[in-house]
OpenMM code with the backbone's topology and positions (N, CA, C; nanometers):
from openmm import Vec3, app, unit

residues = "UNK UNK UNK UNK UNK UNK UNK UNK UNK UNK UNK UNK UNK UNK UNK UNK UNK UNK UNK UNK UNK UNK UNK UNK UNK UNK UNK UNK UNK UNK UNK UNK UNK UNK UNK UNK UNK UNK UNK UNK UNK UNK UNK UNK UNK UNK UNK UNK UNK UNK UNK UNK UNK UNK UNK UNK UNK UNK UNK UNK UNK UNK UNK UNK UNK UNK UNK UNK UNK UNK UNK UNK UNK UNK UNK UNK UNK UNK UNK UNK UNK UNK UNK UNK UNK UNK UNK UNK UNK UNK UNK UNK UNK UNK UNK UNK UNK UNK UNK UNK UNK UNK UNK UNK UNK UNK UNK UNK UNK UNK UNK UNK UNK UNK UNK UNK UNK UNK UNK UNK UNK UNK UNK UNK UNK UNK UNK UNK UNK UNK UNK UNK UNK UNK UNK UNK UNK UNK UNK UNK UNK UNK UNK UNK UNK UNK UNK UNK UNK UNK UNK UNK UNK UNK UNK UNK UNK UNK UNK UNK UNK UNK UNK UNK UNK UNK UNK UNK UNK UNK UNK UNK UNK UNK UNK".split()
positions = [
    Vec3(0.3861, 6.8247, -3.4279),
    Vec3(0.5300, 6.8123, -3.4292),
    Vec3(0.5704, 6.6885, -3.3486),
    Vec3(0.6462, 6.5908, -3.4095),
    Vec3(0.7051, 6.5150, -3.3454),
    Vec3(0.8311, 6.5036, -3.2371),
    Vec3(0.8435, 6.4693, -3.1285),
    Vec3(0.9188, 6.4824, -2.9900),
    Vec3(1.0695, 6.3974, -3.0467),
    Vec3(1.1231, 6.4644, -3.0787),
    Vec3(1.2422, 6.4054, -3.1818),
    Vec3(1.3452, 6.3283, -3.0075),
    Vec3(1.3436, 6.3224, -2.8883),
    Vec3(1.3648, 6.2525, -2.7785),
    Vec3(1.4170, 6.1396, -2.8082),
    Vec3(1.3102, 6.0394, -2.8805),
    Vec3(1.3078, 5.9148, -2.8861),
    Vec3(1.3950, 5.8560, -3.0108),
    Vec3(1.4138, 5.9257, -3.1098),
    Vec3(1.4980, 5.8863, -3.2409),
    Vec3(1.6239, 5.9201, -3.2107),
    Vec3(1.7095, 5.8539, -3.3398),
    Vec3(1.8328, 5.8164, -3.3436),
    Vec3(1.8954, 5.8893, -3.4522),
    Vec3(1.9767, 5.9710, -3.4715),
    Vec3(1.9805, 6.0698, -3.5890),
    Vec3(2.1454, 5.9613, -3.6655),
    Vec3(2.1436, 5.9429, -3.7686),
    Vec3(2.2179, 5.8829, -3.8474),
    Vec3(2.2798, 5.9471, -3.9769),
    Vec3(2.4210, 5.9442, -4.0012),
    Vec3(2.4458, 6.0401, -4.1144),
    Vec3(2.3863, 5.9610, -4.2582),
    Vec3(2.3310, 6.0159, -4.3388),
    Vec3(2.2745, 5.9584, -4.4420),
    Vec3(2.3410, 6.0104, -4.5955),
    Vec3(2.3020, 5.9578, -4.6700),
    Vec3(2.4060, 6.0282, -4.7923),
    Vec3(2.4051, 6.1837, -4.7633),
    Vec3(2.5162, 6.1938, -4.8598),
    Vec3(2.5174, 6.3395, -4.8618),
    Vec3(2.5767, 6.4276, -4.7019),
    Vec3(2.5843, 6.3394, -4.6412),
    Vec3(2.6450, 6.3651, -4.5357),
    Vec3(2.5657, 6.4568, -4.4285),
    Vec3(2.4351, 6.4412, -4.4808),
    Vec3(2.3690, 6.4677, -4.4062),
    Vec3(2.2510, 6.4202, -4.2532),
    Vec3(2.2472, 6.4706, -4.1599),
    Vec3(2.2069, 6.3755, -4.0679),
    Vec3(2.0575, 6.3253, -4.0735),
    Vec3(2.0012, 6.2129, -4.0496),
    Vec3(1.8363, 6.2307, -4.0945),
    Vec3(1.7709, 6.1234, -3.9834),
    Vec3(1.6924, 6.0583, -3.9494),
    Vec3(1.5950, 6.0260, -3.8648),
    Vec3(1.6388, 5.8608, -3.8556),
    Vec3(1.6632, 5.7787, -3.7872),
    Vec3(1.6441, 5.6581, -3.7613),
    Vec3(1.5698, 5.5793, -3.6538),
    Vec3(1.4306, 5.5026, -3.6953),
    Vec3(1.3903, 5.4442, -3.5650),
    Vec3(1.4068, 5.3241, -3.4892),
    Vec3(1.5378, 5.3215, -3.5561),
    Vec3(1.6055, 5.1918, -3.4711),
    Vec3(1.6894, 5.2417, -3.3043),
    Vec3(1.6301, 5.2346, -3.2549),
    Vec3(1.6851, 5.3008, -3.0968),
    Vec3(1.7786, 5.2144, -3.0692),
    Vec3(1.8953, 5.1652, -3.1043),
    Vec3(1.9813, 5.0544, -3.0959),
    Vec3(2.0702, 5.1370, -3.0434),
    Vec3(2.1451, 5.1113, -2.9389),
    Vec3(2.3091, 5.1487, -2.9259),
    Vec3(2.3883, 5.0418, -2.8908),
    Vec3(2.5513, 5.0854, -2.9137),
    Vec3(2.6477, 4.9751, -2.9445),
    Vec3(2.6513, 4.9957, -2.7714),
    Vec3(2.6834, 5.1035, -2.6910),
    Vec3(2.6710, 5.1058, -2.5837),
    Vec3(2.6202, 4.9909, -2.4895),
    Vec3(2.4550, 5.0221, -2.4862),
    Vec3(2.3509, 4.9092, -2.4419),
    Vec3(2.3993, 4.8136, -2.4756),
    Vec3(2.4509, 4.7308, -2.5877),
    Vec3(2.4831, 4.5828, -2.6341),
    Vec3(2.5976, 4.5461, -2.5490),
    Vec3(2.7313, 4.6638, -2.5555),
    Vec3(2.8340, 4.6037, -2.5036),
    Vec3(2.7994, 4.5913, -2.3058),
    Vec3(2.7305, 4.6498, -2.2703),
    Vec3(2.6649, 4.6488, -2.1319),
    Vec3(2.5928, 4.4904, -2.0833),
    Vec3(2.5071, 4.5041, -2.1987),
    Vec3(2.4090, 4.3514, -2.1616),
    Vec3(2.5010, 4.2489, -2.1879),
    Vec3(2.6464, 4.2558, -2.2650),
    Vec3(2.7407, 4.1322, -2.3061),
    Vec3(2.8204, 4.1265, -2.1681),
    Vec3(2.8404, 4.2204, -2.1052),
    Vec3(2.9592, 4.2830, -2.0072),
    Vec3(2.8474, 4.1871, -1.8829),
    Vec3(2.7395, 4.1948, -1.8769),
    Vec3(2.6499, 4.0923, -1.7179),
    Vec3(2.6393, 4.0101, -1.7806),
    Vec3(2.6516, 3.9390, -1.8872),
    Vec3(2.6418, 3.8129, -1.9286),
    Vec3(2.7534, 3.7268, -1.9084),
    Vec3(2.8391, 3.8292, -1.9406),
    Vec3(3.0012, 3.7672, -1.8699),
    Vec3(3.0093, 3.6885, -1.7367),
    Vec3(2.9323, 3.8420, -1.6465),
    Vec3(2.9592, 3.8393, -1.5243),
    Vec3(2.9261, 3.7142, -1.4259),
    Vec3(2.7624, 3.7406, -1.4708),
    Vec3(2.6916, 3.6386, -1.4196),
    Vec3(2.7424, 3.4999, -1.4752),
    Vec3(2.7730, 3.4877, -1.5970),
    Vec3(2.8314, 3.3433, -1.5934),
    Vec3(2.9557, 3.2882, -1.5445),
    Vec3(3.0111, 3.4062, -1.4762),
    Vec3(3.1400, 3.4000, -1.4031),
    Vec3(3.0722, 3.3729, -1.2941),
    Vec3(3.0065, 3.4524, -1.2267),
    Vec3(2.9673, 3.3696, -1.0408),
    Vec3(2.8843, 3.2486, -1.0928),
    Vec3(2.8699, 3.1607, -1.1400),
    Vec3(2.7907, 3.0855, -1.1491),
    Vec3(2.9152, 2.9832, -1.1604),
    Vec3(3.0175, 2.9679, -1.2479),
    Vec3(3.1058, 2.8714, -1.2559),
    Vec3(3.1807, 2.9443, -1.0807),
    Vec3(3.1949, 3.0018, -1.0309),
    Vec3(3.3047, 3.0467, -0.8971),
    Vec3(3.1707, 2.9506, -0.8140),
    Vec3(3.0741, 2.9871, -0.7913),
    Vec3(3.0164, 2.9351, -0.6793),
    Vec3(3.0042, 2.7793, -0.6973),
    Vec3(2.9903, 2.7156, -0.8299),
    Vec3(3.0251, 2.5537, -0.8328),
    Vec3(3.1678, 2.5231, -0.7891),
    Vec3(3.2409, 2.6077, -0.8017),
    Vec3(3.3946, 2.5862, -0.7942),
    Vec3(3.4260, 2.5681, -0.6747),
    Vec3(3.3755, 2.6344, -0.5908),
    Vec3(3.3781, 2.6627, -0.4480),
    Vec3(3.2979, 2.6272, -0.3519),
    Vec3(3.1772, 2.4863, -0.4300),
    Vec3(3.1685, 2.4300, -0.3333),
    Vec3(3.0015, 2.4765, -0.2903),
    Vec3(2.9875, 2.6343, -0.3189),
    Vec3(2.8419, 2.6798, -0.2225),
    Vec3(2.7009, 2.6479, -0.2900),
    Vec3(2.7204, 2.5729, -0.3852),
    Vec3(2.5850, 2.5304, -0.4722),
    Vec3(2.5872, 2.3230, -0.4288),
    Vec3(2.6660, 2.2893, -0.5304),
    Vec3(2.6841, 2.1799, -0.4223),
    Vec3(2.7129, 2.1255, -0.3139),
    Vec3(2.7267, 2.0499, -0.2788),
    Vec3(2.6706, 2.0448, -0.0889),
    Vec3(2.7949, 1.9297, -0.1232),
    Vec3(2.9239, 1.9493, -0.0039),
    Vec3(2.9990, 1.9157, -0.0129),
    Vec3(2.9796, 1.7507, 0.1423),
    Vec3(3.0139, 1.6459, 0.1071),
    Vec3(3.0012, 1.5625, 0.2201),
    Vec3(3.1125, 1.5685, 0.3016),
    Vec3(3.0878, 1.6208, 0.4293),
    Vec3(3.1699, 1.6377, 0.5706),
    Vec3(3.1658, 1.5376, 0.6431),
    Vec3(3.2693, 1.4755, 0.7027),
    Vec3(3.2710, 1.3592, 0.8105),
    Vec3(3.2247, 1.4697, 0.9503),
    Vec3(3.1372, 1.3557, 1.0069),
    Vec3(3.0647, 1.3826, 1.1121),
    Vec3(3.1957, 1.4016, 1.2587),
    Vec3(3.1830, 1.5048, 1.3514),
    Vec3(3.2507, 1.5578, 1.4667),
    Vec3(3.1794, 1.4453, 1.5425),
    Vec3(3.2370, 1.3146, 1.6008),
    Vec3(3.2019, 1.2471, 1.6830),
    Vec3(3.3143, 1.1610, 1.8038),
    Vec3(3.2821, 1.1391, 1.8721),
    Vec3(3.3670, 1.0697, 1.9988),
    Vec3(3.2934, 0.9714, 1.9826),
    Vec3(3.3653, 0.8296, 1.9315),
    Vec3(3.3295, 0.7091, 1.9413),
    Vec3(3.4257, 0.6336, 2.0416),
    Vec3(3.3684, 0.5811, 2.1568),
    Vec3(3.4886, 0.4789, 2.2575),
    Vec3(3.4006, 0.2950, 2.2351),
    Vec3(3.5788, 0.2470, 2.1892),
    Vec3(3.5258, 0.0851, 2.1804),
    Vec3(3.5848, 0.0178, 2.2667),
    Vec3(3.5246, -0.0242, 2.3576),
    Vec3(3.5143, -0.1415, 2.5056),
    Vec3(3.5423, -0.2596, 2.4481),
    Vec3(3.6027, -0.3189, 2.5411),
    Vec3(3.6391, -0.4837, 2.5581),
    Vec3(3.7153, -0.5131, 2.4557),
    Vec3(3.8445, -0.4436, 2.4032),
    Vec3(3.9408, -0.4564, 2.3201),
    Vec3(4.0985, -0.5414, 2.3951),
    Vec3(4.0361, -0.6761, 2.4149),
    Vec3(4.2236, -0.7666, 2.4788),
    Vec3(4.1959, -0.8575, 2.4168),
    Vec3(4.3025, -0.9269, 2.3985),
    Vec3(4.3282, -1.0643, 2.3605),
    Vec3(4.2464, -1.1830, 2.4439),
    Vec3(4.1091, -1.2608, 2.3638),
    Vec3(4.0648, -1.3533, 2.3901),
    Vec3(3.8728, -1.3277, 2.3706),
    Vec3(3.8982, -1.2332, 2.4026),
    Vec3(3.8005, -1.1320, 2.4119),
    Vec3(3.7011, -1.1983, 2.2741),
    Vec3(3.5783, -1.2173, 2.2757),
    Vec3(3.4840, -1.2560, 2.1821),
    Vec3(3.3658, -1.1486, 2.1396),
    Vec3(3.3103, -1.0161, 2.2143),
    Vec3(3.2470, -0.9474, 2.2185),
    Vec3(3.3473, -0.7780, 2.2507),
    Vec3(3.3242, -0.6619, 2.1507),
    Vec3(3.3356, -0.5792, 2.1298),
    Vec3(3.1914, -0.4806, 2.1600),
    Vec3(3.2189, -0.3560, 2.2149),
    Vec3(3.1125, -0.2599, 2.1737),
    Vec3(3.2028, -0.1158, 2.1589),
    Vec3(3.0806, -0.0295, 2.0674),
    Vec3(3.1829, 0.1078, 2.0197),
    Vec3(3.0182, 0.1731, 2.0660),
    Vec3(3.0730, 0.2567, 2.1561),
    Vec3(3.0039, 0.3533, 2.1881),
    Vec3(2.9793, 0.5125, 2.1504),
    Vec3(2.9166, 0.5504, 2.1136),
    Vec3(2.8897, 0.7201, 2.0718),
    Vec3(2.8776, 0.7599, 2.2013),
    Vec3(2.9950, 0.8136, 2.2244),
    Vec3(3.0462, 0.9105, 2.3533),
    Vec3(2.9946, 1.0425, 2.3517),
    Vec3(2.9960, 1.0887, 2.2360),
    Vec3(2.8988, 1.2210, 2.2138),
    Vec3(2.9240, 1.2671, 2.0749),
    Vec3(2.8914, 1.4149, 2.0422),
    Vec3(2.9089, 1.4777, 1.9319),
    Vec3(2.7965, 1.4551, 1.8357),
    Vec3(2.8349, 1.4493, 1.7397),
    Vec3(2.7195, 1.4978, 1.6175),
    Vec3(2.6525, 1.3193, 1.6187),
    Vec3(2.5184, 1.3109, 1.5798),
    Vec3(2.5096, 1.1607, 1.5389),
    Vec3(2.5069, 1.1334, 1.3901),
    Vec3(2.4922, 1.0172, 1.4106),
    Vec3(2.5779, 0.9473, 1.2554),
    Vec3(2.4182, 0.9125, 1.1423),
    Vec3(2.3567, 0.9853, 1.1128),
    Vec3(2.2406, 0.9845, 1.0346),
    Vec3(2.2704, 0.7903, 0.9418),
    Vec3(2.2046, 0.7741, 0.9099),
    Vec3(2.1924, 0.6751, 0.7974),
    Vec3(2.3308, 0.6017, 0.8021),
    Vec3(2.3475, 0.5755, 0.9247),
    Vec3(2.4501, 0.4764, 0.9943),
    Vec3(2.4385, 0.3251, 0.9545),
    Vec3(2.2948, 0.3094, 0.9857),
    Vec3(2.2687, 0.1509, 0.9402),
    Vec3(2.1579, 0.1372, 0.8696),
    Vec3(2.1692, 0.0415, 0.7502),
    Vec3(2.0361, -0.0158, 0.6434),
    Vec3(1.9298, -0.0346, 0.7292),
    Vec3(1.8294, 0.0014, 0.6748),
    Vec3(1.6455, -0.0745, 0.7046),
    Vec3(1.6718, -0.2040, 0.6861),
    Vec3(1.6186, -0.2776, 0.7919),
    Vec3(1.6312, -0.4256, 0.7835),
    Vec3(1.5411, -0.4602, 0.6549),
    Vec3(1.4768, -0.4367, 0.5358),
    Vec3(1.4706, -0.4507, 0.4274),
    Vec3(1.5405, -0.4861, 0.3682),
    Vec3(1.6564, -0.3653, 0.3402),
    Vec3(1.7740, -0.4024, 0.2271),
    Vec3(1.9314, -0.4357, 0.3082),
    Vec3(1.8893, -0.4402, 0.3977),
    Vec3(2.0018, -0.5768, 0.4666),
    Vec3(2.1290, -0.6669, 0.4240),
    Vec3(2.0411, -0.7823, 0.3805),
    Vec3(2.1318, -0.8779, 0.3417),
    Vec3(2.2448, -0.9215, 0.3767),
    Vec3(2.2161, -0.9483, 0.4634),
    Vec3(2.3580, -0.9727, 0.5618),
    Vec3(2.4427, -0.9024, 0.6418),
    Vec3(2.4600, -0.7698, 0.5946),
    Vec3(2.5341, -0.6617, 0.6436),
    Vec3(2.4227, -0.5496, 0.7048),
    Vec3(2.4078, -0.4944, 0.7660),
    Vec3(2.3620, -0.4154, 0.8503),
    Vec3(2.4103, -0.2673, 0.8318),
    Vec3(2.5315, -0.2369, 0.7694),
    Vec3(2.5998, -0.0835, 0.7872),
    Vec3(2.5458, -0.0087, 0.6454),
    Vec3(2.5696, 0.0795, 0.6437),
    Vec3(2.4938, 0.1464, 0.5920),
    Vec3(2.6220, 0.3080, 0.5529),
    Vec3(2.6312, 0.3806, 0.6279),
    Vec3(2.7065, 0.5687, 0.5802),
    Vec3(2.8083, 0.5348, 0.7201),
    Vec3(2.8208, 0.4038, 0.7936),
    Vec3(2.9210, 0.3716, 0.9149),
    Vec3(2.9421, 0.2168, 0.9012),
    Vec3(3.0737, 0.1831, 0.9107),
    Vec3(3.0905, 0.0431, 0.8936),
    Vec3(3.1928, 0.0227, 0.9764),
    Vec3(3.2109, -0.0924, 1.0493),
    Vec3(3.3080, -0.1107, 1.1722),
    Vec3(3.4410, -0.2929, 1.0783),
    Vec3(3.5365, -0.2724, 1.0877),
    Vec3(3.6298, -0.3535, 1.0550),
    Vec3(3.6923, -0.3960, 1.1317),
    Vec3(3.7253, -0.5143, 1.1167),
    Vec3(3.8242, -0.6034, 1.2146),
    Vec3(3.9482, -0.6624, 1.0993),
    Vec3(4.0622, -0.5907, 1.1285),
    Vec3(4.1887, -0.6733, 1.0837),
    Vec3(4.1315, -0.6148, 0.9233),
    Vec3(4.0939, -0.5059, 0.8997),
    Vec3(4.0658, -0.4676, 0.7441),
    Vec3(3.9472, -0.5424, 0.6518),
    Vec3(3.8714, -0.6391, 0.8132),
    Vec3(3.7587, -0.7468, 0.6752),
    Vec3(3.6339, -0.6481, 0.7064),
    Vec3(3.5145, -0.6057, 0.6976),
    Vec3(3.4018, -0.6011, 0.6925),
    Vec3(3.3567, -0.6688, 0.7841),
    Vec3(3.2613, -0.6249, 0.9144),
    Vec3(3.2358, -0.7478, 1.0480),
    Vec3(3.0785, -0.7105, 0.9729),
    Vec3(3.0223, -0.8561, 0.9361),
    Vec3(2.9140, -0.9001, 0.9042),
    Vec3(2.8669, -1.0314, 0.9555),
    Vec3(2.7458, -1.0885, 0.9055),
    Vec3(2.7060, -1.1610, 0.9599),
    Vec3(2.7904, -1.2949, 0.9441),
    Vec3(2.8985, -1.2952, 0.8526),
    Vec3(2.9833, -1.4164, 0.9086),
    Vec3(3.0747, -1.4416, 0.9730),
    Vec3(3.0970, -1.3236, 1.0117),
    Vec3(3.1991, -1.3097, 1.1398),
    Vec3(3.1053, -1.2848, 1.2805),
    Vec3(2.9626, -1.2842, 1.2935),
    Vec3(2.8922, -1.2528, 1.4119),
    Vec3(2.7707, -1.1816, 1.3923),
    Vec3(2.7512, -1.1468, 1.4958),
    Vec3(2.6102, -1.0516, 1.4811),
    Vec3(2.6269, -0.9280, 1.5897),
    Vec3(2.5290, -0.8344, 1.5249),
    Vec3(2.5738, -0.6616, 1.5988),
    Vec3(2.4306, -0.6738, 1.6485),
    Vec3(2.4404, -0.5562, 1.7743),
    Vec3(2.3133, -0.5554, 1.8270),
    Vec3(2.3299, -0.3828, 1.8763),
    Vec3(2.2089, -0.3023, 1.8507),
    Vec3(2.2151, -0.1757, 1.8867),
    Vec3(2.1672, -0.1904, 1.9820),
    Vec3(2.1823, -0.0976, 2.1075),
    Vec3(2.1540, -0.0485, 2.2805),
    Vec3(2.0367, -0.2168, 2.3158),
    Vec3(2.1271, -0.3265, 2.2544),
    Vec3(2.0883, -0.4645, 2.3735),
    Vec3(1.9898, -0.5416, 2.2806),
    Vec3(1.9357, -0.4785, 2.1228),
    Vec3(1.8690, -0.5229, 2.0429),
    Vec3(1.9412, -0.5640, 1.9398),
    Vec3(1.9450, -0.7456, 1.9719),
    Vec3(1.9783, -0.8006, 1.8272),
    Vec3(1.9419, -0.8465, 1.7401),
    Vec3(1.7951, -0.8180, 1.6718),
    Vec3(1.7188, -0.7934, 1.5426),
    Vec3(1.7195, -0.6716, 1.5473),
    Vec3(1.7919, -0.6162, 1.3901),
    Vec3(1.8066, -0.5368, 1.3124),
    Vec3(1.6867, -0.4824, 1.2969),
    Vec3(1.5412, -0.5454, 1.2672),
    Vec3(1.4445, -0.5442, 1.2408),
    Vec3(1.3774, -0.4602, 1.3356),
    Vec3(1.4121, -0.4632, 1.4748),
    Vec3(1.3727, -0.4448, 1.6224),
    Vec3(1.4066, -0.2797, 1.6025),
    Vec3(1.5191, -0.2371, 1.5901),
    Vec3(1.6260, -0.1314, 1.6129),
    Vec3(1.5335, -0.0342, 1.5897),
    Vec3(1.4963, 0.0131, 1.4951),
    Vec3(1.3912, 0.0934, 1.5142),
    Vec3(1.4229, 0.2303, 1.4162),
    Vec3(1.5738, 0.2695, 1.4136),
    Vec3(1.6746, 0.3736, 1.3461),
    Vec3(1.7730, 0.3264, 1.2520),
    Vec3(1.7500, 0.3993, 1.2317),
    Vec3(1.9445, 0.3912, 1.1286),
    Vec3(2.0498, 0.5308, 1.1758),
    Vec3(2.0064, 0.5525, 1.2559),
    Vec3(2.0782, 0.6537, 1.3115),
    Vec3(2.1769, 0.5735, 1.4449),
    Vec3(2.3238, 0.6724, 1.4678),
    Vec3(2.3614, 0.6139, 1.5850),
    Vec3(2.3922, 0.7137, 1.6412),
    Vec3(2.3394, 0.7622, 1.7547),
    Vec3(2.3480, 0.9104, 1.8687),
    Vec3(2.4555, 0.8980, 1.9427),
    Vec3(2.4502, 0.9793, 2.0254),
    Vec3(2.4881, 1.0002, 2.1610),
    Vec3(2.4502, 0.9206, 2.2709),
    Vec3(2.4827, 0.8358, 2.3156),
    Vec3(2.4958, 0.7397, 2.4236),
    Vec3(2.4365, 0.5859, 2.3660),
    Vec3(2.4326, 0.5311, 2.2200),
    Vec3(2.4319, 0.4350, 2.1960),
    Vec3(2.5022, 0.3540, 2.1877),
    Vec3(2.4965, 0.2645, 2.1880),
    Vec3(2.5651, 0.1026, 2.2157),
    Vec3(2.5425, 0.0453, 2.1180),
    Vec3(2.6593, -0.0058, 2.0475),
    Vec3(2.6640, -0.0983, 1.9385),
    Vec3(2.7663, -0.2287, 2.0173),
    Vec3(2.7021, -0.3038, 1.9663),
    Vec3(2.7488, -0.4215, 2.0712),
    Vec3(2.7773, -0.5255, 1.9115),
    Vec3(2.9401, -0.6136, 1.8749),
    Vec3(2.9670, -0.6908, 1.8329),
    Vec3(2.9963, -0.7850, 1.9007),
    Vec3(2.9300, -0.9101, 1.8491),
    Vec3(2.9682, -1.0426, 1.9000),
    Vec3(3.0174, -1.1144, 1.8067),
    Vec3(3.1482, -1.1779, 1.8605),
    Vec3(3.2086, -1.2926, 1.7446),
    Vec3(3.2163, -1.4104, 1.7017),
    Vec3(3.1764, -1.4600, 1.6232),
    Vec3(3.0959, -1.6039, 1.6146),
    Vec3(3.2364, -1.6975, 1.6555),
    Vec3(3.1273, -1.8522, 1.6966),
    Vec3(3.2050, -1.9315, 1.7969),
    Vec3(3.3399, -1.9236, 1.7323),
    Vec3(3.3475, -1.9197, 1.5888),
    Vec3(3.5176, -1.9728, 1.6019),
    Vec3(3.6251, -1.8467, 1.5863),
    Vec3(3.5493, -1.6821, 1.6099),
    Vec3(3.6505, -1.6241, 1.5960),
    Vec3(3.6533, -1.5493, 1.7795),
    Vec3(3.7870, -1.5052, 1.7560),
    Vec3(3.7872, -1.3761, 1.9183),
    Vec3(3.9375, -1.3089, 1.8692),
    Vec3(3.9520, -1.1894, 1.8975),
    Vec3(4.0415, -1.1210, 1.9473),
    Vec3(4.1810, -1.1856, 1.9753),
    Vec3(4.2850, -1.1243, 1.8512),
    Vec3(4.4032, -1.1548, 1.9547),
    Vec3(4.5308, -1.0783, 1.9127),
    Vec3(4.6282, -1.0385, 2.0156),
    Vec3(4.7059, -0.9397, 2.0356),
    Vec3(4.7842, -0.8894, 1.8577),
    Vec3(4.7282, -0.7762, 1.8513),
    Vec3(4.7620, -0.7138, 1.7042),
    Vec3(4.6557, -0.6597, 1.6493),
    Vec3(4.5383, -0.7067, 1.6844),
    Vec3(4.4297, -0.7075, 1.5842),
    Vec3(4.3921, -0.5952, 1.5928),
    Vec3(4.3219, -0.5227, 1.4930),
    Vec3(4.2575, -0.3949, 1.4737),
    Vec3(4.1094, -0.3755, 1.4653),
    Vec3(4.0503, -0.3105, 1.5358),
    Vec3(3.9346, -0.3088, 1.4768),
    Vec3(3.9127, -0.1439, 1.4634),
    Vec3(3.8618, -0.0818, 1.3332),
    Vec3(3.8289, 0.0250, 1.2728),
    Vec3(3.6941, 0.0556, 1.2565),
    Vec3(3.6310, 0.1748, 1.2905),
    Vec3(3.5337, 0.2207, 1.2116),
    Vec3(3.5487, 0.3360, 1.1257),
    Vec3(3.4809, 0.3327, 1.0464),
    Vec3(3.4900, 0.4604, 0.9270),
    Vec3(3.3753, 0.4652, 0.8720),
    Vec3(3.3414, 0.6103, 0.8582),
    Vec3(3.2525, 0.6898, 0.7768),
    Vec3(3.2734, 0.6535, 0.6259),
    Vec3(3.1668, 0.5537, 0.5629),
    Vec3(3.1876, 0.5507, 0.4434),
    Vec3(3.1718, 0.6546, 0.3314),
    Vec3(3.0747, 0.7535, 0.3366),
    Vec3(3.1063, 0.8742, 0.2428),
    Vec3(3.2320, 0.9337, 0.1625),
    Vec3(3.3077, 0.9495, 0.3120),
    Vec3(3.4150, 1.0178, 0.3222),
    Vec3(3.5303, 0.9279, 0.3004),
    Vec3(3.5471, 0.7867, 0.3048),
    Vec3(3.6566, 0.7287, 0.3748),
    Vec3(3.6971, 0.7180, 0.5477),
    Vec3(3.7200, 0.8122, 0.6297),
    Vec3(3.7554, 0.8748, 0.7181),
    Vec3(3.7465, 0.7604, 0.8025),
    Vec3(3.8583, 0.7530, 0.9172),
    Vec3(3.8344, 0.6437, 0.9659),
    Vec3(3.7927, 0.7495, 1.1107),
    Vec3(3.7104, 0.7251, 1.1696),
    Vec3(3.6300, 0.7426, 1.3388),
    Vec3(3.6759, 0.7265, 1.4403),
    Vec3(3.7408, 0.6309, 1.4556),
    Vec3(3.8030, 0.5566, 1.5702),
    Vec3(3.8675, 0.4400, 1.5210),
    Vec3(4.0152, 0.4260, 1.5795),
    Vec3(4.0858, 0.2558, 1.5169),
    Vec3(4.1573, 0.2483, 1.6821),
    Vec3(4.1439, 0.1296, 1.7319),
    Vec3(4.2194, 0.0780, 1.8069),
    Vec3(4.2588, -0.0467, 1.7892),
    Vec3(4.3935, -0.0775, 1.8851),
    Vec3(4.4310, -0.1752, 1.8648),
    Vec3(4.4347, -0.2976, 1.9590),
    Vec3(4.4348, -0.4287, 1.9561),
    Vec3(4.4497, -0.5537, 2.0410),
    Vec3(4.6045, -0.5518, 2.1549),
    Vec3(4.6107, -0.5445, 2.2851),
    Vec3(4.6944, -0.5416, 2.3387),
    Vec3(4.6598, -0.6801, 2.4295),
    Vec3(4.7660, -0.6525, 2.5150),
    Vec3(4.8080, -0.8234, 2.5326),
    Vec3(4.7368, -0.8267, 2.6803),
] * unit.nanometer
topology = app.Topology()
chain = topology.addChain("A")
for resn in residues:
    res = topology.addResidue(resn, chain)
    for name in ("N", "CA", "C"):
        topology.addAtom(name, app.Element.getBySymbol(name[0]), res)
C-alpha cells in the first residue's frame, strides 16, 4: 500500500478526486515570491543608506597655521591633533610639481605649488626624503614663498580636504 502523505489529490473528470504527483502548491510559490521581494528590498535600503558603500568623511582634525602677517615669506600649518590625514601627500614618483595629494593648502584661491615655492614636512625639503604621505599629529608642514612672492594684508591661505571639498582651516592676512 502506498503512504498517500506525499501526493496531491486533484479533482479529475467526473468530479472526482484522483492522485497527482506534482507536489506543487500555489502557497509555497506565493511565499518564495513574498522573500524575493523582501530581500531585494534590503538590498536596494542598505545601498540607499549608505551601509554597503563606504561613504567619504572629512577627517576630525585641529590644524594651526603660524606666521600669517603681512610681509611674511614663510607659512607653516601644523596638525595640532585629531585624526591624521592618510594619503595627504603624492609619492615623490607621481609628483610633478605638486606634492598634495587627499590635502591641498591655497593661497588667495591658487594651488601653492612649486611655482609659488617649495613645502617641506617636519624640516624635510625633498619630498623624496619625507618618507609618508600621511600628515599626523604634531607635524610640520612648512611653506616657503618664492623670492618674488610674500604675504600681504587680505590674503587667505586655505587648506581643504580634497575628497570632500571641506575646507580644514582658512585664515586670514592681518596687518
Amino acid at each position: 500500500m502506498r503512504d498517500k502523505r506525499f501526493f496531491v489529490f486533484e479533482k479529475g473528470k467526473g468530479g472526482r478526486k484522483r492522485e497527482s504527483k506534482r507536489a506543487v502548491s500555489p502557497v509555497i510559490g506565493t511565499i518564495l515570491m513574498i522573500v524575493v521581494v523582501v530581500v531585494i528590498a534590503v538590498v536596494v535600503a542598505t545601498f540607499s543608506y549608505g551601509l554597503i558603500g563606504r561613504e567619504i568623511q572629512t577627517p576630525r582634525v585641529t590644524l594651526l597655521i603660524e606666521g600669517v602677517k603681512a610681509g611674511s615669506k614663510n607659512v607653516t600649518v601644523v596638525h595640532y591633533g585629531g585624526e591624521p590625514l592618510t594619503e595627504a601627500f603624492k609619492k615623490p614618483a607621481t609628483q610633478n610639481g605638486s606634492c598634495w595629494d587627499s590635502v591641498l593648502v591655497k593661497i588667495n584661491g591658487m594651488t601653492f605649488d612649486a611655482k609659488q615655492g617649495t613645502v617641506a614636512l617636519n624640516g624635510t625639503w625633498d619630498p623624496a626624503e619625507w618618507g609618508t604621505t600621511r600628515f599626523e599629529p604634531a607635524d610640520e608642514l612648512k611653506l616657503a614663498l618664492s623670492e618674488t612672492e610674500k604675504l600681504k594684508s587680505g590674503d587667505s591661505i586655505t587648506v581643504v580636504f580634497i575628497p570632500t571639498g571641506d575646507v580644514l582651516q582658512r585664515v586670514k592676512v592681518q596687518e
